[in-house]
N, C-alpha and C positions, 0 to 999 in steps of 0.2 A: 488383552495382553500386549506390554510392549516391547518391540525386540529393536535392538539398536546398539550404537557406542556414540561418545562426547563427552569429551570434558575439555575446560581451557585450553591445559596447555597441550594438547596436542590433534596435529592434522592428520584426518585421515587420507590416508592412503586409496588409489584407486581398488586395489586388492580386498582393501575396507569395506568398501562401499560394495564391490559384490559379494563379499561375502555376507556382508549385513542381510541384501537383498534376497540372498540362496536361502539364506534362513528365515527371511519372511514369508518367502514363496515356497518352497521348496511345500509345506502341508497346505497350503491353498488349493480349495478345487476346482481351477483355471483352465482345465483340459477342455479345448472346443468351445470356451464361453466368450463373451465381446468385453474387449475392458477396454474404457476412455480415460487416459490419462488428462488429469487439469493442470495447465504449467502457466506461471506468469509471463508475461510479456517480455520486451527488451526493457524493461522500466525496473529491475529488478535484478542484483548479482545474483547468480545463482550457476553451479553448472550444469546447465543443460545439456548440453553435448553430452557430457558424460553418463548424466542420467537416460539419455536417448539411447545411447549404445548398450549400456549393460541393462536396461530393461529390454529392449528386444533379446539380447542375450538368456535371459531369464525367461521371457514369455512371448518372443515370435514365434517360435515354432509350437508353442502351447496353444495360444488363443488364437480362437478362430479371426478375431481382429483386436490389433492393437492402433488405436486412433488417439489423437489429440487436441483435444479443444484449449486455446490463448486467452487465459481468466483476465479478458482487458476491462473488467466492469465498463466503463462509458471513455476510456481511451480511444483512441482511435483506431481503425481495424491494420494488421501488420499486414504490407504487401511482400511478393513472391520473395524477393529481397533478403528482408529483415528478420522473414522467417527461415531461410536456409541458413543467415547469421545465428539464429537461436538456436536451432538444434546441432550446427554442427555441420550438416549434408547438403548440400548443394540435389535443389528438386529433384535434376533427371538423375543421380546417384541416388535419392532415393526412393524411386519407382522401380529399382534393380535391386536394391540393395534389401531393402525394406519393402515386400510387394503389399503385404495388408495391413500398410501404415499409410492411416491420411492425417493430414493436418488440418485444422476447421480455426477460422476464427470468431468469435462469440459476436453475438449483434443485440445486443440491449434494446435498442431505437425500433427494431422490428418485430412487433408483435405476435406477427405468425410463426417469430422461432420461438417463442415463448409458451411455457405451460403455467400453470395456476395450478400448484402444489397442494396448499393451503390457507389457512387465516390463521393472524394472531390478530385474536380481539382487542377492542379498546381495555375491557378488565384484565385481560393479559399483558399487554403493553403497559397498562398503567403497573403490575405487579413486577413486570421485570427491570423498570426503571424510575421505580420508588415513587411514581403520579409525573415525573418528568417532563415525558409526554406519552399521550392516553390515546393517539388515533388506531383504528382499525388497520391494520397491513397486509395486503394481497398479498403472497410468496407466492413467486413466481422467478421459474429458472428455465436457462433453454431444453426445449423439450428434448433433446437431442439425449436426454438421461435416460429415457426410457428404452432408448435403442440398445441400453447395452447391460451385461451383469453386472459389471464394476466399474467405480467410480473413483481410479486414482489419483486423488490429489500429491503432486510431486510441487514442492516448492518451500520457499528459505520465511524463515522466521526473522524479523526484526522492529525495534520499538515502534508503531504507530501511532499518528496524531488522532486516528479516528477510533478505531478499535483498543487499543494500548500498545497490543502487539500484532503486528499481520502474522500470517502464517492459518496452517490448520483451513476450519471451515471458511475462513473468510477467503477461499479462491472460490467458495457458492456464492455468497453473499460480502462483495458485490461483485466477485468475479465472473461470475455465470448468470448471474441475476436479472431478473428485471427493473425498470425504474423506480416502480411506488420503495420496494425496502431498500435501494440502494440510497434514494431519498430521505426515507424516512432514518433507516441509521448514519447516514451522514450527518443531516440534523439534529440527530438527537446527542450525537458527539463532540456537534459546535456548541449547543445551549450546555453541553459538560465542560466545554472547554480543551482545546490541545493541553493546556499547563497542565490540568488537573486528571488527566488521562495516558498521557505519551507512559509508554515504558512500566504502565500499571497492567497486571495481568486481568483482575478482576474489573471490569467495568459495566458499564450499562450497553454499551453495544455488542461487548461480546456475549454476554447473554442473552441476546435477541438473537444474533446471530447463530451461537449453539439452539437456541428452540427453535428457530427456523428450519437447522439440519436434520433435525429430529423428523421432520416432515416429508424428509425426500425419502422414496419408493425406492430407491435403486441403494445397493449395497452398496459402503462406501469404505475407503482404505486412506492412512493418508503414509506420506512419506515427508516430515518435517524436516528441512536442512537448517544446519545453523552454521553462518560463516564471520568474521572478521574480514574485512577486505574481500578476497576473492580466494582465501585460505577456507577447505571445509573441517569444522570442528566436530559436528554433528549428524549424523543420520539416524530419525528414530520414527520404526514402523510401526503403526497399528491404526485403532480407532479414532476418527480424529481429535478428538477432545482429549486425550490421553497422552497422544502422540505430540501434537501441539504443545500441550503441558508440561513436557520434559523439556521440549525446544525452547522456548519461552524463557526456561529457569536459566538454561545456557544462554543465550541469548542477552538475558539480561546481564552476566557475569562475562561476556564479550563486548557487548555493542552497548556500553553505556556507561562514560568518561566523566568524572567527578573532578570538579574544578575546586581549588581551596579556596576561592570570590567569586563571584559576579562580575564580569567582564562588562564596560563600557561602550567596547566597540567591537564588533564581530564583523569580519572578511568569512563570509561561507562561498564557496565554491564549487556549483555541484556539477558532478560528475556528466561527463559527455553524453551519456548516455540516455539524460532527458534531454528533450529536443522543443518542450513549451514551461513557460513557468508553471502551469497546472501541476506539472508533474515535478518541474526542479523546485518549485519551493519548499518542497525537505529540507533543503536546505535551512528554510526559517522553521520548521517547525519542529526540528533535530536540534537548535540552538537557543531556539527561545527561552527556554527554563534556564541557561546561563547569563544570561543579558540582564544587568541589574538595570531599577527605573529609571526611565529617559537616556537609555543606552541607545544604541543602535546596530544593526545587523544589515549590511549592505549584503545581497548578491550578488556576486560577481559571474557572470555567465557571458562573455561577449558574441558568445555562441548560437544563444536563443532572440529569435526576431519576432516569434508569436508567444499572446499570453497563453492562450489555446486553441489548438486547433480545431478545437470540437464545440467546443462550448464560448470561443473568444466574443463571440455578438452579444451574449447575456452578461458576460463578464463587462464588458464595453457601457454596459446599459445600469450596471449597478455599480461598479464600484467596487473597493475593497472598506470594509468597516469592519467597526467592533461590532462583540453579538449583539450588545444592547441598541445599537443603534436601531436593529433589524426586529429586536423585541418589543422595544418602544414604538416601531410603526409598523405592525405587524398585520393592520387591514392593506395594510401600502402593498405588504411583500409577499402576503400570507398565497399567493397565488404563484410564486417559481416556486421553480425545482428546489427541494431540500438541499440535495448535491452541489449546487452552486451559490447559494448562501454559507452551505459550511465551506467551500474553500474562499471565498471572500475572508470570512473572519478568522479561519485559521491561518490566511497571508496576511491580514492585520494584526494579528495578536490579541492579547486582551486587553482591554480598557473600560472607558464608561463613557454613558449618552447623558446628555442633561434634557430633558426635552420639552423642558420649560424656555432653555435658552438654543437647545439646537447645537450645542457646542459638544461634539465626539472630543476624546480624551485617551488616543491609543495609549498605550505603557509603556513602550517603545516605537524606533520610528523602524521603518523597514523602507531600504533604497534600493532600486534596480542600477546595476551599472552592466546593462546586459545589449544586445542588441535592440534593444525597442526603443522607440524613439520617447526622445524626451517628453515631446506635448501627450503622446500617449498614456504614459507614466503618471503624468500627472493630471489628465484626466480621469483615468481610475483611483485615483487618490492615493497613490502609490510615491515616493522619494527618487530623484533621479540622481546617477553619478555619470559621468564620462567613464566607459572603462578604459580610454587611453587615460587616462588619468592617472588610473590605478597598478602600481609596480607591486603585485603580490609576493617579489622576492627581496621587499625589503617594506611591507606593510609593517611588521611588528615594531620595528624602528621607527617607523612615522608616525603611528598610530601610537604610541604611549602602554605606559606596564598593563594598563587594564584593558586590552586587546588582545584578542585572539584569530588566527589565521586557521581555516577548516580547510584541507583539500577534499578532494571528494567526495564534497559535505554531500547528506541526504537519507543514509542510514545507520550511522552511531548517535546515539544521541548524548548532548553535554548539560549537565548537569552542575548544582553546586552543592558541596559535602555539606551544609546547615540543611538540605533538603530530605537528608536522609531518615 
């Protein structure tokens, strides 16, 4: 059962919010048990803060520990810093404040924090992804689940390139996750394609992902937010498929802007808040489905100087391409990471390989006018701009009627009304 409030047009209230929460909890039987809350990153609007405070409110003095694990799937790990910016509390406040509250960040790369849950067969995988792709998958999440009764996922719902919509189970998979399925569903979302996926509830990865959760030992709860901007519309408690599901429908009737054409040229923008293209490129993948053929969508980021932090060496070594490129040489590729081929072709968009002649054929062009240097840019196979060039308060004027100007591009996604 799901217990909640959300609808468009209106924000809830903090009074809202705990009250939601009194009523989710309040029949729970939480007395003396360990519950780990899973919260996204700085990569994600959400209120955290606030959910920090009225959940200790609700269940500090109930559970014997209330902890926190940063679903960074293969982000980079948050230092002391960025983590008292996400909750709200500055550490040594909350060592006083909060005594049996820690905060854990997820480590993917390290295997000895990882457990092996389960398998999803090759006839499984072939079945949840219609022959798609058929390889066997190790699930595997940080063991750190089995330390405790509950497992609350708290965090916000909105259109994704890889799943259709984040939110729900996917702060396990890839948030908690190990590499082989963060892998494997990553790629199995590029051979789907961003167009063909963003902002679709039902996909091929999110049903890997729901049979994956099916797998974890430990009781799970979720807390689905749905926001506009940094306005909450949404809170809705239960099981995560359930819970998820409601968020999702709001979600989609907030965060997802229907243009009457196809735009030419796109200024996206994205928010401060990503600090590598890995992560700002929502920007292109929040826009792409508006951008008619042989449009263009520049980034404008003057902010960011690495592609990524984490993975920028492989990224360096491959390139940005269409899927086909990587399908057509697939003895070449078939050995990285899933996860870094799919975001290759989800920042090139879609196109086609010829591989008789060797001639890639994006659908659009995608240009950095960000802090990375030029010969970089274009080593990756990437479009370069100056962004002193660039006057984003008088782009629509320069750019022409089939332009559009995105602030805080990376979580609405645009669309055009023949798409419907």
């Amino acid at each position: 059962m799901v217990s909640g409030q959300g609808v468009p047009t209106t924000v809830l209230t903090n009074d809202d919010v705990q009250q939601v929460l009194a009523q989710a909890f309040d029949a729970q039987p939480l007395d003396g048990k360990r519950v780990l809350v899973i919260i996204p990153d700085g990569t994600r609007s959400a209120p955290i803060p606030l959910m920090f405070r009225l959940l200790y409110e609700q269940l500090g003095q109930r559970a014997a520990q209330l902890d926190y694990l940063i679903a960074l799937g293969t982000h980079q790990a948050m230092n002391a810093a960025a983590i008292d910016r996400l909750v709200g509390v500055p550490g040594p406040e909350r060592a006083t404040r909060y005594p049996n509250v820690h905060i854990f960040n997820h480590r993917w790369d390290l295997s000895d924090t990882l457990l092996q849950i389960g398998t999803i067969s090759c006839d499984e995988a072939a079945q949840l992804t219609d022959g798609l792709l058929i390889d066997e998958v190790p699930v595997t999440l940080n063991r750190m689940i089995l330390d405790y009764d509950l497992l609350l996922i708290c965090g916000p719902v909105f259109p994704h390139e890889v799943a259709g919509f984040s939110g729900g189970a996917k702060y396990l998979f890839p948030g908690i996750a190990g590499p082989d399925i963060i892998n494997f569903t990553h790629w199995l979302g590029a051979l789907s394609t961003s167009m063909t996926t963003i902002g679709v509830k039902d996909t091929f990865v999110r049903r890997v992902i729901h049979r994956a959760a099916e797998l974890v030992p430990t009781r799970l709860l979720c807390l689905a937010l749905v926001l506009k901007g940094q306005a909450l519309h949404g809170l809705f408690v239960g099981p995560p498929v359930e819970a998820w599901n409601r968020a999702a429908d709001l979600s989609a009737q907030l965060n997802i802007v229907w243009l009457p054409r196809p735009m030419r040229r796109v200024l996206a923008m994205p928010s401060p808040m990503y600090d590598d293209l890995w992560t700002a490129a929502k920007a292109m993948y929040k826009t792409e489905p508006a951008i008619a053929d042989g449009g263009e969508v520049i980034i404008y980021a003057p902010h960011l100087t690495e592609i990524s932090y984490t993975h920028g060496a492989l990224i360096d070594q491959i390139g940005y391409h269409v899927r086909d490129y990587f399908v057509a040489q697939w003895n070449q590729f078939k050995g990285l990471p899933g996860g870094i081929l799919a975001h290759s072709t989800h920042v090139k968009g879609t196109g086609t390989y010829d591989s008789t002649t060797g001639v890639e054929t994006p659908r659009i062009t995608v240009t950095l006018a960000t802090g990375i240097p030029e010969e970089r840019c274009r080593r990756v196979n990437l479009g370069y701009a100056d962004p002193h060039s660039i006057e984003p308060e008088s782009w629509n004027e320069q750019a022409g009627p089939d332009s559009l100007l995105v602030p805080h591009a990376g979580e609405v996604l645009y669309r055009v009304d023949a798409q419907r």
